[in-house]
N, C-alpha and C positions, 0 to 999 in steps of 0.2 A: 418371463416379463413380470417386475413388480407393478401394482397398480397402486395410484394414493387417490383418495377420495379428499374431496376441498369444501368445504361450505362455499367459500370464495377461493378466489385465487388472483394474482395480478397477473395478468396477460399483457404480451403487449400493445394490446389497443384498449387495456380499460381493465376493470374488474369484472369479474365475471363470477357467475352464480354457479357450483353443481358442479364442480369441474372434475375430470375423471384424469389422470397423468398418467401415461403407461412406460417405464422404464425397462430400456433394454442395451445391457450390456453397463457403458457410459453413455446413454443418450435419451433424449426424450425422445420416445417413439412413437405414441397416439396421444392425443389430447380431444376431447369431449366435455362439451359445454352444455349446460341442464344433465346432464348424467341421474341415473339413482344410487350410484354407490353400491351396487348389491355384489355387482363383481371386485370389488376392493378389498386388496389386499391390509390397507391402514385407511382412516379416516381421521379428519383433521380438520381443525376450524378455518385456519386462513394459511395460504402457499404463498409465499412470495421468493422471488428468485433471487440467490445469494450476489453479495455483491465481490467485488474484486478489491482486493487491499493494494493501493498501488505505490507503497514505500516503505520497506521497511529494513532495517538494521538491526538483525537477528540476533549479533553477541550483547547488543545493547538491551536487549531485556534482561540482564543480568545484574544493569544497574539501577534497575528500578529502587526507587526510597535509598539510594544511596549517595545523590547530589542533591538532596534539600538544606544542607546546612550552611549557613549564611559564611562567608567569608569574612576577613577584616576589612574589601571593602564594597562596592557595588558586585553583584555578581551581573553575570554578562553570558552568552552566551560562548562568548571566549573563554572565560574563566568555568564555566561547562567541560567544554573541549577539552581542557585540560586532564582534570577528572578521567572524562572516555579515555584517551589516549591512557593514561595510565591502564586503566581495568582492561583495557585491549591487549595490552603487552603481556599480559600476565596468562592470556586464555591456552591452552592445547586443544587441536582435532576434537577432543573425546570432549573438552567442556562444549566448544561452539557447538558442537551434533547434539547435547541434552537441554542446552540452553533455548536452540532452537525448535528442538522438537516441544516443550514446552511451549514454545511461544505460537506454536503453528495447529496445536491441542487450542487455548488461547484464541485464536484466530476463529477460528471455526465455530466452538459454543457463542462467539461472539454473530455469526452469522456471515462471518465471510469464506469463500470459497476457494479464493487463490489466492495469491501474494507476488507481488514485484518484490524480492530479495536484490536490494540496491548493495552487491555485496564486495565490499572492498577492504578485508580482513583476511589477504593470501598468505603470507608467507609467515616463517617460522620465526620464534621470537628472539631472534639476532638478526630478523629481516634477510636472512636468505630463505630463498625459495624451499618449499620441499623438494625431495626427490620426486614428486609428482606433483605437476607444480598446479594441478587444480585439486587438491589435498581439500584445503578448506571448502570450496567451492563441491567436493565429492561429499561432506559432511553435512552442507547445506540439503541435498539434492538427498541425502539419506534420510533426516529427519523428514522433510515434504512428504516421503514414500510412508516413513510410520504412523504420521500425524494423518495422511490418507489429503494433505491439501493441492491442490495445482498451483503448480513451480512456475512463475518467468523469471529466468534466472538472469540476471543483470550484472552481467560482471566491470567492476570499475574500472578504468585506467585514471591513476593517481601520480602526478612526476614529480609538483612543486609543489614549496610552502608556499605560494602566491604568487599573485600579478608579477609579471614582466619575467617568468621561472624562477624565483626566489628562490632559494637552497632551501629543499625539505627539512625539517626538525627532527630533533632523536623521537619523539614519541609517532612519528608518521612512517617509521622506516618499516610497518610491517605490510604497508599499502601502497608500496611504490615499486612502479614499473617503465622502462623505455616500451618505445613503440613494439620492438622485437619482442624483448618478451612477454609485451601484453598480447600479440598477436599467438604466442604458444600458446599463452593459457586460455585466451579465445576458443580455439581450435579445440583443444582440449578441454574445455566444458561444452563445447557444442556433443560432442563425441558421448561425454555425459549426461547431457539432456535428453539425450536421442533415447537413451536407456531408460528415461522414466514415462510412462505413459501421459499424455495430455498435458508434457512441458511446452515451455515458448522459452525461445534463447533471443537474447536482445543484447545490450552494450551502453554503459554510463560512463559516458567521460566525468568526472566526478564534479565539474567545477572550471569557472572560467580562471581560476585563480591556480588551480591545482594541477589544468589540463589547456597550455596554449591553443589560439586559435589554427595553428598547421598542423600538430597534432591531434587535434579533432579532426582537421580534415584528411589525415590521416589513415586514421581508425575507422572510419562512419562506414566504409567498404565490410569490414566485417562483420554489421550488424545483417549484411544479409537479407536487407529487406525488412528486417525484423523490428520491434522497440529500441528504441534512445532517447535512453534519460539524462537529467542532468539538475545537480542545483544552480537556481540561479535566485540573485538578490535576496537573501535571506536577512539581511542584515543591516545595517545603516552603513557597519564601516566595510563591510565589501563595495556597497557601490560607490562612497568613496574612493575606496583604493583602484576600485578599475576606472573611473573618472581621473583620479592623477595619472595611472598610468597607462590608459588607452584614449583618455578626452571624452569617451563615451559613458551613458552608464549601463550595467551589462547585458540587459536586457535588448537594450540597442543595437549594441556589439554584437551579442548574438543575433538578432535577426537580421540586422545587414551583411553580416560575416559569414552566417552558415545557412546550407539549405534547410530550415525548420519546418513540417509539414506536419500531416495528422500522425507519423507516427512517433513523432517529439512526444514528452512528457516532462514541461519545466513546473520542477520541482520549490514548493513552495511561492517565488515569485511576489513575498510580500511586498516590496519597494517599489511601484513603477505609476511611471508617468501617466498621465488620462491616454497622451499617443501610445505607450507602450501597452496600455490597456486593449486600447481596439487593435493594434498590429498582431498582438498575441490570438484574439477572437477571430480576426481574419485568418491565421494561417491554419486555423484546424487544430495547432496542438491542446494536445489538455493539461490542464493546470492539476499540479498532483498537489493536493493541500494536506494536512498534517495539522490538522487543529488545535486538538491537544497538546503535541510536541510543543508546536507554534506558541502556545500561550506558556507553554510549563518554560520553556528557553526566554519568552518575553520577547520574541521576534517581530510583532507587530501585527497589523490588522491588512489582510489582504485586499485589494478592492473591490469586493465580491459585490454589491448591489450594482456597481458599473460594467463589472465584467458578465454580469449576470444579462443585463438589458441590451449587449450586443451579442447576444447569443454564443458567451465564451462555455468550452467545456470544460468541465472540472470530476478530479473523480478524489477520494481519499483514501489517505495511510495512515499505518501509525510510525513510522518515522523510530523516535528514539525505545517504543514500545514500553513505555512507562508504566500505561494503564492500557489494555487493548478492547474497546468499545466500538463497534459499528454506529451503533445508536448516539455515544460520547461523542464521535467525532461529528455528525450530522448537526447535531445541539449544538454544537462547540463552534462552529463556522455559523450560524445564523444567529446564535447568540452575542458572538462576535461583532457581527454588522449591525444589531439592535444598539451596543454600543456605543461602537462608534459615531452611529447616526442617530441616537436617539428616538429609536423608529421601532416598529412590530412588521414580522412577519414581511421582511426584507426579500430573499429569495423564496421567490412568488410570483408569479402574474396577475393581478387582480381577480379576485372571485377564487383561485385555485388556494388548494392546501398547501402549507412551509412544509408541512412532512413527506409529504408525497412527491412536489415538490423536488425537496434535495434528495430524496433516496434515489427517485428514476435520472436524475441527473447526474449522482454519483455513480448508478449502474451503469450508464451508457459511458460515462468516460472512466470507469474503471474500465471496463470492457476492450477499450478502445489503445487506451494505456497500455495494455497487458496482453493485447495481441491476440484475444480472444472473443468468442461472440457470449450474450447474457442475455438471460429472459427466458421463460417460459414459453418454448416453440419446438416443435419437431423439428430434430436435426441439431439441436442446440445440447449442450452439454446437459445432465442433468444436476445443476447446481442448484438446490434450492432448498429453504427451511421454514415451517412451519412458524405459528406465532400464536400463544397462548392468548386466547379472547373472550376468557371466562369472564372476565371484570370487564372487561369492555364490548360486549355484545350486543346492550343497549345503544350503543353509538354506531355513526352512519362508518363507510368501510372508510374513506378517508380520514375522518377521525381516530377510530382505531391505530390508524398508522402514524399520527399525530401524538395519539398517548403514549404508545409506545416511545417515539425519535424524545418527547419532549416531558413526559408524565413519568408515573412511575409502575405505571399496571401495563400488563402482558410481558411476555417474554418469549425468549427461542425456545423452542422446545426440540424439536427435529431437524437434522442438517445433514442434505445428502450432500457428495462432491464428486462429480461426476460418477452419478449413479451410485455409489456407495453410502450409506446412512452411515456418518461415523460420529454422529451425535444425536443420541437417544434421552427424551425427557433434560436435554440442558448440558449436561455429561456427555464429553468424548466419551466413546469406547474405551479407549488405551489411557484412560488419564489420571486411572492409580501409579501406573506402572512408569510411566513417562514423567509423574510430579517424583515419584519418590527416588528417581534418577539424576532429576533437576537437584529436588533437595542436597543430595550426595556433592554434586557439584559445586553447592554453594559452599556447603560449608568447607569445603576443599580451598573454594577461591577466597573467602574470608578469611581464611586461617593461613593463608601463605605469606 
């Protein structure tokens, strides 16, 4: 058994003073409150428990700083898309495994513990299948294992280019599947997840646009009980286009259409009505936000101080993986609502802290997203990472958590993931060897 000794720690009923964590195996196995630390194996200023990343698109950190240049005319989130789709086409097995193993190194000094891999980047770059047709999906699930992060692996079903089954485009032909064959490759990533220690296997219909509503109903049987993601309303002219061609706008459609429950996860969700606000808050699911992504695409402002005040859940990703920030993303959604509403310190309850705040609210609905339990509790996973509190000692413990989400003092220092420390003083373990792999990569996919 490892032991960590805490000045503090967040618990889940509060902070607490002296805390002793006893790690065994992947799990928290004893926990003691006022402790003296003398049996501790590490000593640490403040523990707090890693949060869960609940969206992300793993080949896409590969085009970080490489769609910032202006177009000849408005750029758009569609003229984005375009971009992806290119740099998608061009990836092999061997790039998406280093790209992503980077990105999941990345993850982790950042302070998150698992990842929802929203992964729909299958097939080979003529758009047929591999000979094993969860090939890319075997790559994703290789990297998680090197990076040492916990996998819910979410594999997409992808059919059309839009509303009413529009004919897919050449640049989407590497994400596209019928019902039959998304059910192989289901089958055969479940078979794969089984293999990695402390996976969660779940199912993303990609998209109201991309994935009719009879084949959603379809497919939902395969998730098994498990997580289902999906985007919805990202966009002005998506809900458009599902208003011309369902009457509805999509959010609508989806909750009158499908069974949406706590183990949904509608993704992003910026566009929606005051009703679609509270319908979403009643059904349980959590709103998977993408902050940063959201503002870097110019997707819009989500309804967070509304969705906040009917006790909706929300947890965050990083989506297109641009910049990967636990802390970036927290700042990034409440900065956001300051905005918009020309207001301070929006998600909040009166008297409570914005840092503390979003963090336990993002944990609880990353958690919940991803199919996993979170917190510092016996029986629970041991995900959790320390937080440098040299410079902010002098402040009360909420504070601290404050400086940190929104200042520029403290930082990660230690990060177990499921009982493994695979980030020591800020640094992965493996993340000479993993960057200079990535590296190799790049310049490979630059130069083709």
């Amino acid at each position: 058994m490892v032991k960590l000794f805490a000045a503090a720690a967040r618990l889940p009923g509060g902070w607490a003073e002296n805390v002793l964590v006893g790690i065994e195996r992947d799990c928290i196995a004893t926990l003691e409150v006022g402790a003296s630390g003398s049996d501790a194996d590490e000593r640490h200023d403040l523990l707090l428990p890693a949060v869960g990343n609940v969206h992300s698109h793993a080949f896409q950190r590969a085009m970080s700083g490489l769609a910032e240049r202006r177009g000849p005319g408005d750029d758009s989130f569609w003229s984005w898309r375009q971009v992806m789709y290119q740099f998608a086409l061009s990836m092999t097995p061997d790039d998406v495994e280093a790209v992503a193993a980077q990105l999941y190194v990345e993850m982790l000094e950042a302070g998150f513990a698992r990842v929802g891999e929203f992964h729909y980047l299958h097939h080979d770059q003529d758009g047929r299948p591999y000979a094993n047709i969860a090939e890319m999906a075997e790559r994703i699930a290789a990297a998680s294992v090197e990076a040492g992060i916990g996998l819910t692996l979410l594999p997409v079903f992808y059919a059309h280019g839009g509303f009413g089954t529009a004919a897919p485009t050449e640049g989407q032909r590497r994400f596209l599947n019928d019902r039959q064959r998304f059910g192989a490759l289901v089958e055969a990533s479940r078979r794969l997840a089984a293999s990695v220690p402390g996976s969660v296997m779940g199912i993303a219909p990609h998209s109201l646009r991309a994935a009719s509503l009879d084949e959603i109903r379809a497919i939902l049987p395969l998730a098994e009980g498990g997580p289902v993601h999906i985007h919805i309303a990202e966009q002005v002219l998506e809900v458009e286009a599902c208003l011309a061609a369902h009457a509805a706008r999509p959010v609508e459609l989806l909750l009158a259409e499908l069974p949406v429950d706590q183990r949904w996860c509608l993704v992003h969700a910026t566009h929606l009505s005051g009703q679609e606000v509270g319908n979403i808050a009643r059904s349980g699911a959590v709103i998977g936000l993408c902050p940063i992504t959201e503002a870097n695409l110019g997707d819009g402002i989500f309804s967070g101080a509304d969705f906040f005040a009917q006790k909706g859940r929300f947890g965050v990703g990083s989506d297109s993986n641009l910049r990967i920030s636990l802390r970036g993303e927290l700042a990034q959604y409440e900065y956001s609502q300051r905005l918009g509403r020309r207001s301070r310190n929006v998600i909040a309850a009166p008297g409570q802290s914005t840092g503390l705040s979003l963090f336990e609210e993002a944990l609880a609905g990353g958690a919940a997203a991803l199919g996993s339990a979170a917190g510092i509790a016996i029986g629970h996973s041991a995900d959790l990472f320390s937080l440098d509190t040299t410079a902010t000692g002098h402040l009360p413990r909420d504070a601290q958590l404050d400086a940190w989400i929104f200042g520029q003092d403290g930082a990660v220092g230690d990060v177990w993931a499921r009982g493994r420390k695979q980030v020591v003083g800020g640094r992965h373990v493996r993340r000479t060897a993993v960057r200079q792999r990535f590296e190799r990569t790049m310049v490979r996919l630059l130069s083709a």
